[in-house]
Backbone as JSON, one array per atom type, in Angstrom:
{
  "sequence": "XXXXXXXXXXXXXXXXXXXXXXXXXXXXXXXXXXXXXXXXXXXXXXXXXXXXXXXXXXXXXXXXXXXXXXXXXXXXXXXXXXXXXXXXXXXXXXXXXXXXXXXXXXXXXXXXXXXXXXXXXXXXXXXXXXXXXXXXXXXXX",
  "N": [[-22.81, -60.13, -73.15], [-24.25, -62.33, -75.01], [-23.97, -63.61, -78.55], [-24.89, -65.62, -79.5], [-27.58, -66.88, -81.35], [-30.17, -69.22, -80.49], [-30.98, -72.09, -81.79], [-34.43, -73.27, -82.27], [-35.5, -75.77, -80.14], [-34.95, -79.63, -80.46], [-36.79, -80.87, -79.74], [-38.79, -79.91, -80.86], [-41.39, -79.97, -83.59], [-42.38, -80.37, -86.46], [-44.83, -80.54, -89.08], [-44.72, -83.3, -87.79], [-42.47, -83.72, -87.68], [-39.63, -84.48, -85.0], [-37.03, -82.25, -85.04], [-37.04, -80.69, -87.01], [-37.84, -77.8, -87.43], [-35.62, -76.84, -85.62], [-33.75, -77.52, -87.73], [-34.83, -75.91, -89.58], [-34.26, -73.58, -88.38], [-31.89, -72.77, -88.12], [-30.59, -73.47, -90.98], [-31.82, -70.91, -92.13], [-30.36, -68.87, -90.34], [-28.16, -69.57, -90.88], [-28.36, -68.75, -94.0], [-28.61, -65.54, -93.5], [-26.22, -65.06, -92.81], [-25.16, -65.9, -90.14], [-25.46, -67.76, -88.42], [-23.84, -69.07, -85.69], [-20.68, -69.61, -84.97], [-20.27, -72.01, -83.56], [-22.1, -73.95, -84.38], [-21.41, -74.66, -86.57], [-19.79, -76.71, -87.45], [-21.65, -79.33, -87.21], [-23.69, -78.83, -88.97], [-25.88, -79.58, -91.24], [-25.16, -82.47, -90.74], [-25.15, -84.5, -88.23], [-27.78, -84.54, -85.81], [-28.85, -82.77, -87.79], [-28.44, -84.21, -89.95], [-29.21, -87.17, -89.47], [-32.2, -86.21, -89.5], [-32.27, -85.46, -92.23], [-31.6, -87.99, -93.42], [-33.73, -89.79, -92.34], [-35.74, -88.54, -93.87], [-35.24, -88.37, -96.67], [-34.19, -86.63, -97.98], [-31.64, -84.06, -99.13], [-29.15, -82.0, -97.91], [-28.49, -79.81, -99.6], [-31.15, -79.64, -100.83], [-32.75, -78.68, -98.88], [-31.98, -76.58, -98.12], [-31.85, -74.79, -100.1], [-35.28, -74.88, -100.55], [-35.93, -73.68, -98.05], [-34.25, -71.06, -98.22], [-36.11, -70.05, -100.52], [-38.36, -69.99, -98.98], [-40.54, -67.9, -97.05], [-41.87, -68.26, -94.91], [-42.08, -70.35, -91.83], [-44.45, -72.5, -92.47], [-44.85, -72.88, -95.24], [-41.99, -73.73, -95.57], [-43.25, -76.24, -94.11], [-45.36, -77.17, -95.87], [-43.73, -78.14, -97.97], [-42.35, -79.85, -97.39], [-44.89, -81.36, -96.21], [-45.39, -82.28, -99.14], [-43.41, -83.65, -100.53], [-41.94, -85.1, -99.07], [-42.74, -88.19, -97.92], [-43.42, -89.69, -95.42], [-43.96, -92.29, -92.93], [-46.51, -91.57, -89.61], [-45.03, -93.41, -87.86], [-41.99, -93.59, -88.54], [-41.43, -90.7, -88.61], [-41.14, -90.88, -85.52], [-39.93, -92.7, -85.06], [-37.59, -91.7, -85.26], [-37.24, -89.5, -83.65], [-37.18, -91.26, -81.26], [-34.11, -92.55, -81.66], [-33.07, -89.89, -81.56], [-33.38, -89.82, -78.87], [-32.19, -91.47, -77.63], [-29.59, -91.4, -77.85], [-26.55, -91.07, -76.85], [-26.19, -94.24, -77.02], [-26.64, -97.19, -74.68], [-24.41, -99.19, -74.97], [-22.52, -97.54, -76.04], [-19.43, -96.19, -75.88], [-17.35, -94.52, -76.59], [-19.16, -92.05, -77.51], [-21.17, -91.64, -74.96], [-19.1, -91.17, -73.46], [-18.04, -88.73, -74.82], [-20.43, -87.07, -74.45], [-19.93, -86.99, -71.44], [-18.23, -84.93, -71.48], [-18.91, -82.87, -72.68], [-20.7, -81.95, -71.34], [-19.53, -81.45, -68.51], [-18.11, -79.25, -70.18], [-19.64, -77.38, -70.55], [-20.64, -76.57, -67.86], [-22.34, -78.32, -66.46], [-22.26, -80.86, -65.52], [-22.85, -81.68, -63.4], [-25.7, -82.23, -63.65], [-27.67, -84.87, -63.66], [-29.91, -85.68, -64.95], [-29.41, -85.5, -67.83], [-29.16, -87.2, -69.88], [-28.91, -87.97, -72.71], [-28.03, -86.39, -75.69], [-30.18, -84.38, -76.42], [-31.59, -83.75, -74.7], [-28.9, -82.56, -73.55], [-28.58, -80.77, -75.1], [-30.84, -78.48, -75.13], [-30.41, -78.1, -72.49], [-27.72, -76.34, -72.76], [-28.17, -74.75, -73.84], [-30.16, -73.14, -72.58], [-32.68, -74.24, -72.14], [-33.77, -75.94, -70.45]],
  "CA": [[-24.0, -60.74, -73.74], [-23.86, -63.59, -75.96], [-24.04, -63.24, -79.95], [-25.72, -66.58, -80.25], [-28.66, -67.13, -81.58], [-30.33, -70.05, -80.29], [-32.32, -72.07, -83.23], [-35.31, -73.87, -81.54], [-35.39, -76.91, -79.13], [-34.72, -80.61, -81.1], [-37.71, -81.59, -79.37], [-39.81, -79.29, -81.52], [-41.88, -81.06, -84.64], [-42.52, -79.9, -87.72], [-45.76, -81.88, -89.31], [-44.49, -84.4, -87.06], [-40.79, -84.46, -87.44], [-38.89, -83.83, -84.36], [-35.81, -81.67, -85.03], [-37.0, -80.24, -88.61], [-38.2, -76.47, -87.03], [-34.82, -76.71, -85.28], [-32.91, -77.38, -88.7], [-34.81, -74.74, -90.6], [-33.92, -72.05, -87.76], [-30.32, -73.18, -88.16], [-30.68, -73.16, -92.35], [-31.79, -69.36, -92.16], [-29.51, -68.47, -89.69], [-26.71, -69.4, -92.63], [-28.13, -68.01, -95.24], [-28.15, -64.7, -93.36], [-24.58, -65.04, -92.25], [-25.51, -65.42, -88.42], [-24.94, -69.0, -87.78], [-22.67, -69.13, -84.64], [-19.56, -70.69, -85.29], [-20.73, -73.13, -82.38], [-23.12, -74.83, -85.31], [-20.71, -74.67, -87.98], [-19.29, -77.91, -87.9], [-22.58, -80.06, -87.65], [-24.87, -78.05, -89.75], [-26.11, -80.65, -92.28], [-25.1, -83.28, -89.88], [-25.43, -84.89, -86.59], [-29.4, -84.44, -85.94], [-29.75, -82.23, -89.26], [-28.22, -85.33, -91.13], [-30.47, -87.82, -89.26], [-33.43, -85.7, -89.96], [-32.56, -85.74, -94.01], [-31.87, -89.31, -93.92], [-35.21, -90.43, -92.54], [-36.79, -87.92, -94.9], [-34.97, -88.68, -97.62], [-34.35, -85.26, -99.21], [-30.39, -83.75, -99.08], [-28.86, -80.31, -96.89], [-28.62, -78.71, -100.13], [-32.42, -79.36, -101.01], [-33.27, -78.67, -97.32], [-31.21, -74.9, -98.46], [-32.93, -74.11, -101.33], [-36.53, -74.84, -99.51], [-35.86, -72.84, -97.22], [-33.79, -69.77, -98.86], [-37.19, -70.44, -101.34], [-39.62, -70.12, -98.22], [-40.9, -66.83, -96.26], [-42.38, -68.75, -93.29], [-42.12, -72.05, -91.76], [-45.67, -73.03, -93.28], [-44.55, -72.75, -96.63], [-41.25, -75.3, -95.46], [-44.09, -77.27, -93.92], [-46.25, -77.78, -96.89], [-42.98, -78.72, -98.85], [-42.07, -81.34, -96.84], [-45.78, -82.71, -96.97], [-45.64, -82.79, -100.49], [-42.2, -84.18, -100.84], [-41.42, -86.41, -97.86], [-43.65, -89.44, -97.31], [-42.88, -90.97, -94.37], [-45.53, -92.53, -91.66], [-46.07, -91.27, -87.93], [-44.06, -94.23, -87.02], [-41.31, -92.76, -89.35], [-41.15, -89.36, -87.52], [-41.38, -91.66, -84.05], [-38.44, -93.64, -84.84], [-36.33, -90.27, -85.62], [-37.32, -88.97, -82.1], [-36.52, -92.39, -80.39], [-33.34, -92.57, -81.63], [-32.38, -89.58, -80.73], [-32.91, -89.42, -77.51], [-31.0, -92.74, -77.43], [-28.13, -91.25, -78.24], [-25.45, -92.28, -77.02], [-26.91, -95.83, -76.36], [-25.6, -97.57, -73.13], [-23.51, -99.85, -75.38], [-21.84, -96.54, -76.9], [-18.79, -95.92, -74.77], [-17.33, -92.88, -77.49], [-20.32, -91.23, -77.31], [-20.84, -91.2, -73.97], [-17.68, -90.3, -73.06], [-18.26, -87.14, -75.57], [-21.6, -86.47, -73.63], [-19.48, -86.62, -70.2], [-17.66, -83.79, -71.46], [-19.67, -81.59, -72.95], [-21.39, -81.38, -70.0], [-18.33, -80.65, -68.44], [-17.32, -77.47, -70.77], [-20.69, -76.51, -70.7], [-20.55, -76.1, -66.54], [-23.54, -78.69, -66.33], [-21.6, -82.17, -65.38], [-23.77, -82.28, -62.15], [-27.1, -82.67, -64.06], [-27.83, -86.63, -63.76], [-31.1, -85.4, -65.73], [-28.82, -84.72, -68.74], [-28.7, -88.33, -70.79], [-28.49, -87.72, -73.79], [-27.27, -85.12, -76.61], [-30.96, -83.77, -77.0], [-31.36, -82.86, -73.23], [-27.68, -81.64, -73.52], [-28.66, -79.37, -76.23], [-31.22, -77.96, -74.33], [-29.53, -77.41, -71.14], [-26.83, -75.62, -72.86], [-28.78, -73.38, -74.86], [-30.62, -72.51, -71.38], [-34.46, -74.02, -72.0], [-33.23, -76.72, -68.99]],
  "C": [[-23.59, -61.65, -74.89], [-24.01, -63.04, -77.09], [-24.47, -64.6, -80.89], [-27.07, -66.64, -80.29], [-29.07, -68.63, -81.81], [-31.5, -70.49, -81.64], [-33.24, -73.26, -81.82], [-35.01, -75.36, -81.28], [-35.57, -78.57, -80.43], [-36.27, -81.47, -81.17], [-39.01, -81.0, -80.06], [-40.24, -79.61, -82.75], [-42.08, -79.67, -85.36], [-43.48, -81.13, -88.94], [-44.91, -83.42, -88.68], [-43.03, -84.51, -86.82], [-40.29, -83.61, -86.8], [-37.99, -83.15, -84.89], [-35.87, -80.71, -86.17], [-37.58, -78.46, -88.3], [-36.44, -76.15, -86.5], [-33.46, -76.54, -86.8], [-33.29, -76.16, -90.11], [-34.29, -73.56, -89.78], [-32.35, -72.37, -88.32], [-29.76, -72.54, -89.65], [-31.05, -71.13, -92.88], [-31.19, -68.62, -91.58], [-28.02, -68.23, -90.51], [-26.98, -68.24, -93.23], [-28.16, -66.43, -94.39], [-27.04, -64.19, -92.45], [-24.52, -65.09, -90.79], [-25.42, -66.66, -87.15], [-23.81, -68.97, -86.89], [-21.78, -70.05, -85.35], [-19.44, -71.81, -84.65], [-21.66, -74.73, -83.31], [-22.64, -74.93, -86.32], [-20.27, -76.7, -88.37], [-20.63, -79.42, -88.33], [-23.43, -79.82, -88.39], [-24.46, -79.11, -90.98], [-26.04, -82.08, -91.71], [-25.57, -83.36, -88.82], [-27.1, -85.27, -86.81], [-29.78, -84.01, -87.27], [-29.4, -83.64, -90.28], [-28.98, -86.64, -90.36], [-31.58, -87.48, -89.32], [-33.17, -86.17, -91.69], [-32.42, -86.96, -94.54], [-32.97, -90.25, -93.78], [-36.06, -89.71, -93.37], [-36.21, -88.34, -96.06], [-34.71, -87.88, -98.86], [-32.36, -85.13, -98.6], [-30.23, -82.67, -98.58], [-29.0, -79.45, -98.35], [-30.55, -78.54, -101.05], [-33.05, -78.76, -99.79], [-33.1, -76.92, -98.09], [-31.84, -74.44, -99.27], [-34.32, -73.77, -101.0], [-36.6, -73.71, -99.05], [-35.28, -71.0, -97.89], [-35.6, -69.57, -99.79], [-38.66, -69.83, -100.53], [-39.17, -68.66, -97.45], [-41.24, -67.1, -95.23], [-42.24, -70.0, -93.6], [-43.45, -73.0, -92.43], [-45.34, -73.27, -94.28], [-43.32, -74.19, -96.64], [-42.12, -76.32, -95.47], [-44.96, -78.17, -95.03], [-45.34, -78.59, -98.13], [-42.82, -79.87, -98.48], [-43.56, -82.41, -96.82], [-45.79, -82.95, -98.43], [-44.56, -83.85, -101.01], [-41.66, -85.12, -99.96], [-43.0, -86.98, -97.52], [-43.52, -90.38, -96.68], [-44.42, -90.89, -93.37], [-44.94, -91.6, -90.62], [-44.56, -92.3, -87.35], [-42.52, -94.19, -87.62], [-40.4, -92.11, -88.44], [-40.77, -90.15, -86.15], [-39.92, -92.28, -83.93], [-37.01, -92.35, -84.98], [-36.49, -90.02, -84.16], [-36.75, -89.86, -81.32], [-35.43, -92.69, -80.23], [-32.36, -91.77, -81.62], [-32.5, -89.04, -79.34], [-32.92, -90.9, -76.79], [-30.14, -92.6, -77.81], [-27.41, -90.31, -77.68], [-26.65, -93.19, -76.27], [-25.58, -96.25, -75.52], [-24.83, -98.14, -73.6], [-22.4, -98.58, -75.97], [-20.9, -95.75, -75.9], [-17.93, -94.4, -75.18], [-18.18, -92.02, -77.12], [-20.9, -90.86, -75.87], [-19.58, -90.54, -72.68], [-17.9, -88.66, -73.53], [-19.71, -86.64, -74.98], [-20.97, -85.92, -72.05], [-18.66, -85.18, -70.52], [-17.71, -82.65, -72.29], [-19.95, -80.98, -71.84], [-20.12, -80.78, -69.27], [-18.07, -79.25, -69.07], [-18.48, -76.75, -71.01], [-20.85, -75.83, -69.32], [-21.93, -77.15, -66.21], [-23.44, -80.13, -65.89], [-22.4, -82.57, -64.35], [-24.86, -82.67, -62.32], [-27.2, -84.33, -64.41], [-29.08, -86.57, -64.75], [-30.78, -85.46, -67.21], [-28.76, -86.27, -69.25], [-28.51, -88.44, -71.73], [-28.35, -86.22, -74.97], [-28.72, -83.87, -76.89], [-31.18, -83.19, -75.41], [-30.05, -82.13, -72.86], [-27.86, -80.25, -74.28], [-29.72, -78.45, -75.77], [-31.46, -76.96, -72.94], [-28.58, -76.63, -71.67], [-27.25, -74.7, -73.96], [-30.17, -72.71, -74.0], [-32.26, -72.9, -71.42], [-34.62, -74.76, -71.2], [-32.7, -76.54, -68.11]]
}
């Protein structure tokens, strides 16, 4: 049996912003020492660091928040008070990532071809980018 604990789907909002339910499961998963070593290296990055750069807050304010908060409501109401971004904001965070890798991005898709690969999932043509990868390999695809 596995010993990961999956944090919720990228595709899941948080007053509007894709990926930000996904980066608080992740953020409490730390602080109580439980973070797979699978999420070690991007934690703060990747998606969590394109989430804090269209919000405009930092991983170690994100940490505090959160260590700070008892339920996701409580995150939620921080971030409305403290991040003021439009719908079309949030919209452009979602868009770009699940444009990523863009067809010009030959790195990046390369590193998508072989995830899939070491994940056992290389046959999925469904699989285009890193947010349907992350999905499929954390079993909700």
């Amino acid at each position: 049996m596995s010993d990961i604990i999956y944090p919720r789907s990228p595709r899941e909002t948080m007053d509007g912003w894709p990926h930000l339910p996904r980066y608080v499961d992740k953020i409490r998963l730390h602080l109580a020492g439980k973070l797979h070593a699978d999420y070690q290296n991007n934690f703060g990055k990747g998606f969590d660091g394109s989430w804090l750069k269209a919000a405009g807050v930092t991983h170690d304010q994100m940490i505090a928040v959160v260590k700070n908060s008892v339920s996701d409501g409580e995150v939620c109401d921080w971030v409305r008070h403290h991040v003021k971004k439009s719908a079309t904001d949030k919209a452009a965070l979602l868009a770009s990532m699940l444009d990523y890798p863009k067809a010009d991005d030959a790195e990046g898709i390369a590193r998508l071809k072989l995830r899939k690969e070491q994940a056992g999932v290389s046959h999925r043509n469904d699989i285009t980018n890193f947010v349907d990868f992350i999905d499929a390999d954390e079993k909700r695809s």
